[in-house]
N, C-alpha and C positions, 0 to 999 in steps of 0.2 A: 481517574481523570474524567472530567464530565465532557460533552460536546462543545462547551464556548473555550475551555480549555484545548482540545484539540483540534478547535477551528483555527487558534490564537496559534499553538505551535507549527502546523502547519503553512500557514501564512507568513512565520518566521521563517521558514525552512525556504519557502517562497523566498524571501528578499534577500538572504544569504547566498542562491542560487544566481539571483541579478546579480548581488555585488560581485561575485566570483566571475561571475560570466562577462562583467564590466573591466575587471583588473586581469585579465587572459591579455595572453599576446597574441600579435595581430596576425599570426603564420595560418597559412591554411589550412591545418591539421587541427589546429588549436580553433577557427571558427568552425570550421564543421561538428568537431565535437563538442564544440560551446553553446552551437543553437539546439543541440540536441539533448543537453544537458538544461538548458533555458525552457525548451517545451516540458518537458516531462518535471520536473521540479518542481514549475510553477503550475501545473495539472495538476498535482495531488490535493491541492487544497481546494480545490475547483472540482471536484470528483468526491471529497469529504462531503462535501456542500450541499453536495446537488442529490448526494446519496441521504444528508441527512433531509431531506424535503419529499426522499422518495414516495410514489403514489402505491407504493403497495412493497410486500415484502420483499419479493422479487425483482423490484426494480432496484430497493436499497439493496439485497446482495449485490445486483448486476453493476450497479457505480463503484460499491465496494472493493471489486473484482478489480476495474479499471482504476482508483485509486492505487491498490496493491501492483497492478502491474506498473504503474506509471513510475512507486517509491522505486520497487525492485529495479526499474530502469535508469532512473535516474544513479542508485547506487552502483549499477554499470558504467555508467557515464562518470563517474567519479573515479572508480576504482581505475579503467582507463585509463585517463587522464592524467593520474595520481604512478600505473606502471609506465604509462609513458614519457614519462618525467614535463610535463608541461605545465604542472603546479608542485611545487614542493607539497612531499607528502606529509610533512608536519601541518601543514598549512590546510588540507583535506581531511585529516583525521579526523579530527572533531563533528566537521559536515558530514563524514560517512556514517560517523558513531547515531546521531542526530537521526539522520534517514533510516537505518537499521533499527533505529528502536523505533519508529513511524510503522516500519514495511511490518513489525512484529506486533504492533500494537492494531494494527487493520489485521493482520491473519486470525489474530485475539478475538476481533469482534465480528469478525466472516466465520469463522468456525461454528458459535452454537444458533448463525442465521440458515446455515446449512443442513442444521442435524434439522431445524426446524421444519426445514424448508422438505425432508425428502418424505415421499407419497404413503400414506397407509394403505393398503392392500387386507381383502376381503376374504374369507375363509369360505368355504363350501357350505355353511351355516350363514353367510352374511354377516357375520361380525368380524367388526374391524380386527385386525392385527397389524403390529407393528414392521416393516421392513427393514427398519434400524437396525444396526448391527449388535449387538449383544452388548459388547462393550462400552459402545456409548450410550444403550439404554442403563447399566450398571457402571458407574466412571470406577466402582470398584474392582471389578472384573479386568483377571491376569489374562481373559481371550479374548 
């Protein structure tokens, strides 16, 4: 999936979040958890965005980070919602399914920004060596 592709799904994940948060009932349990479902929903695409414009590597992790929390949040806000029967859970499944493959699809692309991203470190010789863990310098590697 390229970037306009995952701009475009998340912007969907966006509007499906309004419409759910539009067809809530009116009880106070149900708006409190609505607006907070409404922020973080409609963040992740807004957080995809702004990470993908990022000004350096470390700033596209650091949005990256706050998209990923914002999915994983919102799939709180769903699962809630969904155990406390204020949306039929048929009716949620699909939206949770939707955001789980989002929150898994950001941890996908935060992972090899991370291996990138950690420090070389210098030997008593000055030449660089790796601080990488073994494993992920070898993705073959059982340690």
């Amino acid at each position: 999936m390229n970037e306009r592709e995952f701009k475009d799904r998340t912007l969907q994940l966006g509007l499906r979040v309004i419409r759910l948060y539009r067809a809530l009932p009116k009880s106070g349990e149900a708006a409190v958890i609505g607006k907070q479902l409404l922020r973080s929903g409609t963040s992740i695409g807004a957080n995809y965005r702004a990470a993908c414009r990022g000004r350096s590597p470390a700033d596209v992790l650091s949005r990256l980070a706050i998209a990923e929390e914002e999915a994983d949040e919102t799939l709180y806000w769903l699962e809630l919602r969904s155990k406390a029967e204020l949306v039929h859970a048929d009716r949620l499944s699909p939206l949770m399914k939707e955001t789980d493959e989002i929150v898994s699809m950001i941890v996908a692309s935060i992972k090899p920004l991370r291996y990138r991203a950690q420090p070389t470190a210098t030997d008593d010789n000055g030449r660089a060596r790796s601080t990488k863990p073994c494993s992920a310098a070898n993705p073959k590697s059982k340690i």
